[in-house]
Structures are given as C-alpha cells and as structure tokens.
C-alpha positions in Angstrom: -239.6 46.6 -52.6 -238.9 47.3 -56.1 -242.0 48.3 -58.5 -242.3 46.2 -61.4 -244.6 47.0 -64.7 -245.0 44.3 -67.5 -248.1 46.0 -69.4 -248.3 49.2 -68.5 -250.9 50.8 -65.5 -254.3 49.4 -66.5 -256.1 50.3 -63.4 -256.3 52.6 -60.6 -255.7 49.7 -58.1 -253.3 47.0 -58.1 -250.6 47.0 -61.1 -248.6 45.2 -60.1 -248.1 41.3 -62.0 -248.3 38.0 -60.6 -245.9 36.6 -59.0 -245.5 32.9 -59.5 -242.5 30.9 -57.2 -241.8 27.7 -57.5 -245.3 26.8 -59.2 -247.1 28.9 -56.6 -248.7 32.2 -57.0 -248.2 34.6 -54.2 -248.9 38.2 -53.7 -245.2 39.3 -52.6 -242.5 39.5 -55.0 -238.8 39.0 -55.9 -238.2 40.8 -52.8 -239.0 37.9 -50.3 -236.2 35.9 -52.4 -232.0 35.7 -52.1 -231.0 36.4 -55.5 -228.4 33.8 -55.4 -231.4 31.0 -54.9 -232.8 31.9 -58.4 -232.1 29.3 -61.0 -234.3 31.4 -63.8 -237.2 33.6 -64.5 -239.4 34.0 -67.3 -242.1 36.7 -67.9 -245.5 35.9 -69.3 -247.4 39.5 -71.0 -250.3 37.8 -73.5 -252.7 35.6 -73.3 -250.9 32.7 -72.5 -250.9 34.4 -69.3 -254.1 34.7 -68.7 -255.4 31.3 -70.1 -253.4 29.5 -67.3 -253.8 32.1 -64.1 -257.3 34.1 -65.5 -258.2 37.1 -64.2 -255.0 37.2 -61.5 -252.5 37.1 -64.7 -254.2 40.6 -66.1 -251.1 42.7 -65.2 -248.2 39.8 -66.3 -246.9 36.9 -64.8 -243.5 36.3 -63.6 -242.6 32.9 -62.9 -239.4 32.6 -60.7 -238.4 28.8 -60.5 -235.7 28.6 -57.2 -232.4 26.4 -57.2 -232.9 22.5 -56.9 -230.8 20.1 -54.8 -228.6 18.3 -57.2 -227.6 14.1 -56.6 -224.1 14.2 -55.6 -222.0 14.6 -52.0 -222.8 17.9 -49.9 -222.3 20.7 -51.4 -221.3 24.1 -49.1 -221.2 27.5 -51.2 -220.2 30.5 -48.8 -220.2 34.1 -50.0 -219.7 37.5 -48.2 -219.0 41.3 -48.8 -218.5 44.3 -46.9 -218.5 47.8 -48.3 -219.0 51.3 -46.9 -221.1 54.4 -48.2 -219.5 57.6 -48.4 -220.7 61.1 -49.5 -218.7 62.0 -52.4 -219.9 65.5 -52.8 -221.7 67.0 -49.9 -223.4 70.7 -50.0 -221.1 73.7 -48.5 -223.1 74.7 -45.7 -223.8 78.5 -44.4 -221.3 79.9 -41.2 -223.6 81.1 -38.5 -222.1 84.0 -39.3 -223.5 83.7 -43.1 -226.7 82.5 -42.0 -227.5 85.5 -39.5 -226.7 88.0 -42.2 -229.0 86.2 -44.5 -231.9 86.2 -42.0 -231.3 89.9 -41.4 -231.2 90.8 -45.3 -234.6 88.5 -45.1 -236.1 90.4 -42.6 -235.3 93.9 -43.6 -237.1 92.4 -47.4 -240.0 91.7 -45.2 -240.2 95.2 -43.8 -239.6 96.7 -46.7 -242.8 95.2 -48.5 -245.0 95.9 -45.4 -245.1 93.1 -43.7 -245.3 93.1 -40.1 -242.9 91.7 -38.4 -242.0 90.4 -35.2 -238.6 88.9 -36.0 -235.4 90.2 -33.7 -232.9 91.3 -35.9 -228.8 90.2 -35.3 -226.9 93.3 -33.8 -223.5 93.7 -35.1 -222.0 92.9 -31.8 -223.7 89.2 -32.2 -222.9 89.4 -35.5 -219.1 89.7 -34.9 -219.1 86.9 -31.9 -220.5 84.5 -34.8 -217.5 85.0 -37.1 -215.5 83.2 -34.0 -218.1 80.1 -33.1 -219.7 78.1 -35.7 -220.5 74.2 -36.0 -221.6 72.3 -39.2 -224.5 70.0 -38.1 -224.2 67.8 -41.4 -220.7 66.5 -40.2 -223.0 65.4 -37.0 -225.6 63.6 -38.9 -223.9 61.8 -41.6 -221.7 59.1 -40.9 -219.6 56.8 -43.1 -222.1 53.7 -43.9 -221.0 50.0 -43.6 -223.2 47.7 -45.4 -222.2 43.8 -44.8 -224.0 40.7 -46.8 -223.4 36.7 -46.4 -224.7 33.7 -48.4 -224.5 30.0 -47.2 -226.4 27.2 -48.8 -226.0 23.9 -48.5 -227.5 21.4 -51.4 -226.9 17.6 -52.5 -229.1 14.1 -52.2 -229.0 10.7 -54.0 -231.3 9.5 -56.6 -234.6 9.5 -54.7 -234.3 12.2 -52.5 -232.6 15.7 -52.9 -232.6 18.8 -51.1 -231.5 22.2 -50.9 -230.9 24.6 -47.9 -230.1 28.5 -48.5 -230.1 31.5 -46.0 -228.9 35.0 -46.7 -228.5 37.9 -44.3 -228.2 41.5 -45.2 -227.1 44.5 -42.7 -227.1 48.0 -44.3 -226.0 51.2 -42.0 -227.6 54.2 -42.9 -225.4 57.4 -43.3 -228.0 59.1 -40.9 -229.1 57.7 -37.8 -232.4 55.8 -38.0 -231.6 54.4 -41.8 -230.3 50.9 -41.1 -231.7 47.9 -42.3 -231.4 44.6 -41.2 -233.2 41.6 -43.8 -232.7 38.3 -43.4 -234.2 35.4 -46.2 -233.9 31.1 -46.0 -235.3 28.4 -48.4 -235.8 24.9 -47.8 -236.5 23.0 -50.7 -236.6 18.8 -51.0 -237.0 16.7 -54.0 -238.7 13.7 -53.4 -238.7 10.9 -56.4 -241.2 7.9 -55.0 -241.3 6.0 -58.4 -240.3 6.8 -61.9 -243.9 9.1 -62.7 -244.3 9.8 -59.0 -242.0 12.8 -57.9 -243.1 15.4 -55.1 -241.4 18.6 -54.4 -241.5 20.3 -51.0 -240.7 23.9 -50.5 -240.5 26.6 -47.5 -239.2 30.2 -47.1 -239.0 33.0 -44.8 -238.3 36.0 -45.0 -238.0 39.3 -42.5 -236.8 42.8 -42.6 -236.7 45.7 -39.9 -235.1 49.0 -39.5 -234.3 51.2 -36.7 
C-alpha cells in the first residue's frame, strides 16, 4: 500500500494519518477502496482534526466519503482495460565467453595481491568451446506482463430507499515469475430515508489481495 504523510514524521511509531470512510475511522487506508467508488476526499492537518477524532487525528485525517445510490431506474456502469508490460531497455548481458575471461582476470588480481586462492582457472581450450555455446538467462526470466482490470457497479432506488453495489477486480502478471497479483474490492452501500429527520445509511466492503 501506498505511504501517505500529512504532517510530517512526528514519532518513531505509527505516522501514518487517520483514515476516515464513510464516517468511520479505520486503520487501513485508500488501499482497501476501488478508486472509481470515491465520490470525494478531504484532508484535515490542524486542530480541527484533532478536536473531532483527539489523540487518533495526531498525524492528519483523511476523510474519504464513497459513491451514493442515486433515486432513479438501475443504473449499470461497466469498465475494463488490458495492457501489457514490456522492458524497454534491458542490460546487455556478458557471453560466457566474456564472463570466464573476466573471472580469470579476477582471479589472477587475487593472486597477484596474495591472496590465497583456491579458484580453477578457465583453460584456453574451455575458453574457445565458450565462444560457440552461450545462453542469456534474462530472456528466461522476464516475460512480456499482461495486466487486466474491470469495474461493474450497479446503483439506483426511489425516494425512501437507495442503494449502491460496486466490485472491482485487478489481475497484474509479473514480468518475472512469482510477481503476479491478483486484488479483488466490493462495496455495498444502502440509503435508508424512514421519515423526513430520520435517514440511516448502511455500508459494507471487502477487500483481498494475493500473489504467487
């Protein structure tokens, strides 16, 4: 997760602000939240701060407040991309033949200055069978990344009750093995208006993220 700094590092502990979502203050942070559920956000750094959330506040506040369901028919919003990682400039790697000589110029260093060695140096005969077989372990490793995202929500209500669904699922291929990423994030919210200066809101979210 990104590292986020509103007055500075105060402490040797926690610096990091409070997090307020919805009305609620919770220890995680933008994170935990689809970008595209976030209706605005507004940063509190003085004592403002502190005179509604006390000592928790010390660090900032950032209060997040999420999309609402709107009165109106159903409402489906659908968005996806797919793009792919490439190296644009990768490092020109040694030959074997390159990389022997250089461990032999290394070694013959090391003898020079008196230290013992035990290394095997590369006769010329190995030498020359290196100039014909060689292999670049990078083009191995890396591999062209594809990294895929989709956003469906699905919103609307009448005048007493309205609601709002959202779900967003990431997938991110690593250009070495091990590196993907797989997050996925849904919202729930409802709207409830019981009588003109009676209105309840009800909110849920979820969020999970694993790599292999």
């Amino acid at each position: 997760s990104a590292t986020v700094r509103i007055r500075g590092i105060g402490t040797l502990n926690n610096n990091d602000p409070l997090f307020v979502i919805d009305g609620v203050p919770t220890r995680g942070g933008m994170h935990e939240l689809n970008s595209n559920d976030i209706e605005n956000i507004q940063v509190l750094k003085d004592a403002s701060a502190a005179s509604i959330y006390g000592s928790r506040a010390a660090n900032g506040v950032i209060i997040i407040t999420t999309k609402k369901g709107k009165e109106g028919k159903v409402s489906v919003n659908y968005s996806g991309s797919v793009g792919f990682s490439q190296g644009v400039h990768m490092p020109d790697m040694m030959t074997a033949y390159q990389q022997a000589t250089a461990l032999n110029d290394m070694w013959r260093e090391e003898q020079r200055s008196g230290s013992e060695s035990t290394y095997t140096f590369f006769s010329e005969q190995e030498l020359n069978d290196m100039k014909n077989v060689d292999y670049n372990w990078l083009d191995e490793a890396w591999k062209t990344a594809i990294n895929t995202r989709h956003v469906l929500n699905v919103s609307g209500g009448t005048e007493k009750v309205r609601y709002f669904i959202g779900g967003a699922y990431m997938y991110s291929d690593g250009n070495f093995s091990n590196l993907d990423v797989d997050r996925f994030s849904t919202r729930m919210g409802l709207d409830v208006s019981f009588t003109k200066d009676l209105k309840a809101s009800f909110n849920m979210s979820y969020a999970t993220k694993s790599t292999n």
